[in-house]
C-alpha positions as CSV (number, residue, x, y, z in Angstrom):
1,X,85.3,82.7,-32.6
2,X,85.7,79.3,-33.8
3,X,83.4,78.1,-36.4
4,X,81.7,75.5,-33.9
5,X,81.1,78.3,-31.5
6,X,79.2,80.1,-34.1
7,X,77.0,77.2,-35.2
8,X,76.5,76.5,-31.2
9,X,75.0,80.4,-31.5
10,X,73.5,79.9,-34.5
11,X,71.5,76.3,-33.4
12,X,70.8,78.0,-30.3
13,X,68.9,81.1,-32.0
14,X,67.2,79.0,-33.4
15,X,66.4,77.1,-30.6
16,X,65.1,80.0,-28.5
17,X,62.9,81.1,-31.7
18,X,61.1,78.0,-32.3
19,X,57.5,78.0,-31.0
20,X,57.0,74.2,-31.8
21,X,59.6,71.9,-30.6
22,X,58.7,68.8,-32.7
23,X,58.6,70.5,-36.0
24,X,62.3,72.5,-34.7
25,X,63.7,68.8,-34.2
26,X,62.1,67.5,-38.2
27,X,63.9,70.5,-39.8
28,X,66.7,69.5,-37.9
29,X,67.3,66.3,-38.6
30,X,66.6,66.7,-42.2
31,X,69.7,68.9,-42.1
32,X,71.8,65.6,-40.7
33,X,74.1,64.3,-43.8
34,X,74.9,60.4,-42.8
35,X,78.2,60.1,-44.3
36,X,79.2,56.5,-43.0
37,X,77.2,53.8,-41.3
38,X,79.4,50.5,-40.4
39,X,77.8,47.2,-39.5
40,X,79.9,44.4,-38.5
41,X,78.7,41.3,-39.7
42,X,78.0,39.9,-36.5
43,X,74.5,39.0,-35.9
44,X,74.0,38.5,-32.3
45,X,77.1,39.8,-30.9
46,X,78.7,43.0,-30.2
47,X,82.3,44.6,-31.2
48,X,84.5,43.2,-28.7
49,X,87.8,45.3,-29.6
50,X,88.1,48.0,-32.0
51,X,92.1,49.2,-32.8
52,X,93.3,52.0,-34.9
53,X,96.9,51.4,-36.7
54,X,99.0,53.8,-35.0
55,X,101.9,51.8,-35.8
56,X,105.2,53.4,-38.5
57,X,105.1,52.9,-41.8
58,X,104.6,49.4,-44.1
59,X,108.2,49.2,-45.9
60,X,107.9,47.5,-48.9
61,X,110.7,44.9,-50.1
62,X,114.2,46.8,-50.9
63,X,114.9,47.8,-54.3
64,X,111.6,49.4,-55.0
65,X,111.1,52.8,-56.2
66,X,108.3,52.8,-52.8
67,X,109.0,55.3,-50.6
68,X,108.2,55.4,-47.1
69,X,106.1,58.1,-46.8
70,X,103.5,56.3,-49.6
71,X,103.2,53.1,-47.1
72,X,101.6,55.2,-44.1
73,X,98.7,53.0,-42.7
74,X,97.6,55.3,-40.3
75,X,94.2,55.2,-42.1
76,X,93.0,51.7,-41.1
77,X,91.1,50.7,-38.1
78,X,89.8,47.1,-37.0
79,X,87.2,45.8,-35.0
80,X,86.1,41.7,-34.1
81,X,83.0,40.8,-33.0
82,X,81.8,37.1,-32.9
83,X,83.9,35.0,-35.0
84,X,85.0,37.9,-37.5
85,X,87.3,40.6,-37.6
86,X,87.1,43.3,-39.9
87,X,89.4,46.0,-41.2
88,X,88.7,49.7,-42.5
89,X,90.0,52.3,-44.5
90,X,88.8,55.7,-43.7
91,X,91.0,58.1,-46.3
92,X,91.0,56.7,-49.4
93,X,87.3,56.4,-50.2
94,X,86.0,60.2,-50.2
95,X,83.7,61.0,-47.2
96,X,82.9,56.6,-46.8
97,X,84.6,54.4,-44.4
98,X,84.9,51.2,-46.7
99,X,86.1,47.3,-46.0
100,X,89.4,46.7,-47.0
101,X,89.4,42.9,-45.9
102,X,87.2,40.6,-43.8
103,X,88.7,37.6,-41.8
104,X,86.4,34.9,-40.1
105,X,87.4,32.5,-37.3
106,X,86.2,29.3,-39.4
107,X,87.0,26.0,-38.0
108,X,89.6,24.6,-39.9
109,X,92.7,21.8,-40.0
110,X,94.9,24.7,-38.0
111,X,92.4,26.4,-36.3
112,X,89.4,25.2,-34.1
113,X,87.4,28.6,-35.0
114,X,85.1,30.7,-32.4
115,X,84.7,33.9,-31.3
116,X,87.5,36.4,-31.3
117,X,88.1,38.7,-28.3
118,X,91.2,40.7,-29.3
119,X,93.1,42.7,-32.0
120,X,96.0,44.6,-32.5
121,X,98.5,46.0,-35.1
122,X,101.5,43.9,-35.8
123,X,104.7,45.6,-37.4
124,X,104.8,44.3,-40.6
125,X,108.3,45.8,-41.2
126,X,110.9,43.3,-42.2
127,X,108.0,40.5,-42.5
128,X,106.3,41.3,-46.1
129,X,107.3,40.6,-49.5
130,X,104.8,43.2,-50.9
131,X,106.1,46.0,-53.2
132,X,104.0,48.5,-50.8
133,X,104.5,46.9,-47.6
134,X,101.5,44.8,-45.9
135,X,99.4,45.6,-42.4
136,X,99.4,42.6,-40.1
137,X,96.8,42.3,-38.0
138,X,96.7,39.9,-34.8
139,X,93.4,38.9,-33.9
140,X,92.9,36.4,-30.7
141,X,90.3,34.2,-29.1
142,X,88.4,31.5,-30.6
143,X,88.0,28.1,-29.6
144,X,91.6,27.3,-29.3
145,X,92.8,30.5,-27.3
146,X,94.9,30.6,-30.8
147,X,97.0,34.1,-31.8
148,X,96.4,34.5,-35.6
149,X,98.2,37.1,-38.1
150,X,96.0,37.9,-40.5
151,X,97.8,39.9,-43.6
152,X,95.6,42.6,-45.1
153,X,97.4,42.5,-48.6
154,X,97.3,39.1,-48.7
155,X,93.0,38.5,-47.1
156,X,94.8,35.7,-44.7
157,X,96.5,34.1,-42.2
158,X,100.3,34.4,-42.7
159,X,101.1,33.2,-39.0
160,X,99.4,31.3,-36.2
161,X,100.7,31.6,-32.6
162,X,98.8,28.4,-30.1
163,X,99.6,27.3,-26.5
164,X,98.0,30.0,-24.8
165,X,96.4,28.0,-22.0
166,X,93.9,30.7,-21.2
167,X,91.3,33.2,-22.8
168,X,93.1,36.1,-24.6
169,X,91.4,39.2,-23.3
170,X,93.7,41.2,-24.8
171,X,96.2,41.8,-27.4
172,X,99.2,44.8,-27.7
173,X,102.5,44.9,-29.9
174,X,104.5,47.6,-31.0
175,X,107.0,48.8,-33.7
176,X,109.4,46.3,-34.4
177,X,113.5,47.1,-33.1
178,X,115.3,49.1,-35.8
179,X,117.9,46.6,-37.3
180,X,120.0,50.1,-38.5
């Protein structure tokens, strides 16, 4: 009785009724709605990681009148692919995933740049100045097997992390120790 069950029904009625297959699968596809179509800006390589932010709320700096409960980041995901890492938001733009921020592995005097392999959420609880909190986000890889926190609030990196001798494959963290 659920209301996929009943479209299954319904798609398969329709199925069994149609005498011409190729004109059945036109009328269907102009039925589709695309809602969201993401790109990465990669050009020649794939997504290497993709991480939604399952981690507790961003709590902004004390004396605020923020609340907790307004700082949930549950709604952003990331992905990297070649040298960039990119971070989403899919609730606050209507029925569109949009870009929130962008960060690319460019060589620089602290970084030797390159291809990142890895993401993951950092708790940014206890580490943000921002009113509303901040999402950290780590992203590895590159050149330099380098650890970089990338802020989202602040569209950089607010941390760097080097000596990993090795490729970083792969990157976890969880919620930071309560301090209460």
């Amino acid at each position: 009785n659920s209301p996929q069950a009943k479209l299954k029904r319904a798609r398969d009625a329709e199925v069994k009724e149609a005498t011409d297959l190729k004109k059945f699968k036109a009328d269907l596809l102009s039925k589709v709605i695309v809602k969201t179509i993401v790109k990465e800006q990669t050009n020649t390589q794939s997504v290497t990681a993709l991480r939604f932010n399952h981690l507790p709320f961003a709590s902004g700096t004390s004396g605020t009148s923020a609340k907790p409960e307004d700082t949930n980041l549950g709604n952003l995901f990331a992905t990297c692919g070649g040298d960039f890492a990119t971070v989403y938001d899919d609730e606050h733009f209507g029925d569109h995933v949009a870009v929130v921020a962008q960060f690319k592995n460019e060589k620089t005097k602290h970084s030797a740049g390159g291809e990142l392999t890895a993401v993951a959420w950092v708790d940014a609880r206890g580490f943000t100045g921002h009113e509303f909190g901040d999402a950290l986000l780590a992203v590895g890889g590159g050149n330099d097997n380098a650890v970089q926190i990338f802020s989202v609030a602040e569209a950089r990196v607010v941390r760097m992390l080097k000596g990993h001798v090795g490729s970083v494959v792969a990157l976890a963290a969880g919620a930071a120790a309560s301090s209460a």
